[in-house]
C-alpha positions, 0 to 999 in steps of 0.5 A: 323235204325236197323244197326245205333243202332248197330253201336252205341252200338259198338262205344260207348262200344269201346269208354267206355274203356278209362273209360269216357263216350261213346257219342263220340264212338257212334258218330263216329260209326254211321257215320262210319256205314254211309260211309261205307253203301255207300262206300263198294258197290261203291268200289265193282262195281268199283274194279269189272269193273277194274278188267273185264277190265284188263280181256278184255285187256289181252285177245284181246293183246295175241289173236294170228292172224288168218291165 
């Protein structure tokens, strides 16, 4: 809840600059804040598994045969 005022009062001071009012800019914010709240850590898992696979794959290609 903490992180919604926050977001708002950071979209409404951003949307304030053209010299209207603020309400859309406190709008947008929050639902930024929103996405963002779900979409980063998905983003972090799914980059981490990409990248611990490309990890696999190239250690078992350049794995030489044992004698």
């Amino acid at each position: 809840m903490i992180g919604d005022l926050i977001a708002a009062a950071i979209g409404r001071d951003i949307d304030r600059r053209d010299g209207e009012g603020g309400t859309l800019g406190a709008l947008a914010g929050v639902a930024t804040w929103k996405v963002a709240r779900r979409v980063v850590p998905a983003a972090i898992v799914i980059g981490g598994a990409a990248l611990g696979a490309r990890y696999l794959i190239r250690k078992f290609r350049n794995d030489p045969a044992s004698a």
